[in-house]
Steps between C-alpha positions, in 0.01 A plus 500: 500500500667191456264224558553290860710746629205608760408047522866409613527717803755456796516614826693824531650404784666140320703760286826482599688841534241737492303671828202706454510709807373847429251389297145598628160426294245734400334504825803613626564219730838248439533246303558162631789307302262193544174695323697573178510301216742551203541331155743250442817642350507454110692182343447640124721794443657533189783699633479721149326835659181447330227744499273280674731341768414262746647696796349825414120319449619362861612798623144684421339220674672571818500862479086414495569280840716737647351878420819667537600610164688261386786540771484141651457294218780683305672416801458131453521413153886719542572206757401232287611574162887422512588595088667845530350622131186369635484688829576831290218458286261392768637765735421785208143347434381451855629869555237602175225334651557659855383807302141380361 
């Protein structure tokens, strides 16, 4: 885990673009948009397709906060990550680690 990634948190609900409806916790209740905390977005991507890349360390991280396999946060880093060559790469790694 990349350290301060769980330390710089920001409320789900502050990121722009992206509901959460659906989403229940493990006690099988709903989340509230206001309850959920998410990492800021990384700033230090290297754009090369590195084996240990920024978005998929942050992509684990929310696949932890979210429990759904990967879906949502796959779902997010797509939005964010303009670089077409990029968004392959990330889309074919985030699609391995759907299968851990």
């Amino acid at each position: 885990m990349r350290e301060g990634f769980s330390k710089r948190c920001i409320p789900f609900s502050k990121f722009s673009g992206t509901a959460i409806s659906g989403f229940s916790d493990k006690n099988g209740g709903n989340f509230d948009e206001s309850d959920i905390k998410i990492p800021e977005l990384p700033t230090n991507c290297c754009m090369s397709g590195c084996a240990n890349c920024v978005w998929i360390q942050y992509a684990e991280e929310l696949t932890k906060i979210f429990k759904d396999g990967g879906d949502k946060s796959r779902e997010i880093i797509l939005k964010k990550v303009d670089d077409p060559n990029m968004k392959a790469f990330l889309s074919l790694e985030l699609t391995k680690l759907r299968g851990k």
